[in-house]
N, C-alpha and C positions, 0 to 999 in steps of 0.2 A: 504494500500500500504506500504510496505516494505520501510525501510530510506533507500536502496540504489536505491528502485524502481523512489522513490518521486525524489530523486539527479538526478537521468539522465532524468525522465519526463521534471525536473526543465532546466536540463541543453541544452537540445535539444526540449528546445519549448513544450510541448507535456502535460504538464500538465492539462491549461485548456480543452485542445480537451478533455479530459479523464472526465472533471467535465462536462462539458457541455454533456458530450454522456449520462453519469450518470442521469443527469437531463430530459436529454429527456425521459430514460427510464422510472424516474417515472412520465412524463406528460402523456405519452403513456400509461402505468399501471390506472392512474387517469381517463382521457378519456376512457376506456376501461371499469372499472369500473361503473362508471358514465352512460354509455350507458348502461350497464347490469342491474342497480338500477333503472335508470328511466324508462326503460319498464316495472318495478314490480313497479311502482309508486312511486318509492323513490328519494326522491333528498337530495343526502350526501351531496350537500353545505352547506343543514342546520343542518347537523350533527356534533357533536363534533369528535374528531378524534378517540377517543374510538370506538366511535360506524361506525365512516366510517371503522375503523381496523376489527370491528366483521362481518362489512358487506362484507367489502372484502374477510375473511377469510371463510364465507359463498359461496359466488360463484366461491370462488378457488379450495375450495374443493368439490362444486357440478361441476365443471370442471373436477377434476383432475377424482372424481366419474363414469364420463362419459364416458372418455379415458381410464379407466380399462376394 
């Protein structure tokens, strides 16, 4: 976010809404993931985040694969 972006989020309240939407996206991204790992038998809880990254990066682009 831009320093005049950040000043008016600051100034008129609006900042956290913006962290908090943020947040939700990656709980959303997580859970989503998550659900797509554990049907392949995997649980990225017990994964370092290396390998949750490779895995994510695995079924986004056999997503993206699919919609082409």
């Amino acid at each position: 976010m831009s320093e005049m972006n950040t000043f008016l989020a600051e100034a008129y309240g609006t900042a956290a809404s913006q962290e908090s939407s943020e947040q939700e996206e990656v709980a959303a991204a997580y859970e989503f993931l998550d659900k797509l790992a554990t049907a392949d038998g995997i649980d990225i809880r017990q994964l370092s985040d290396a390998d949750v990254e490779k895995v994510a990066n695995f079924y986004f682009a056999k997503i993206a694969e699919e919609e082409a």
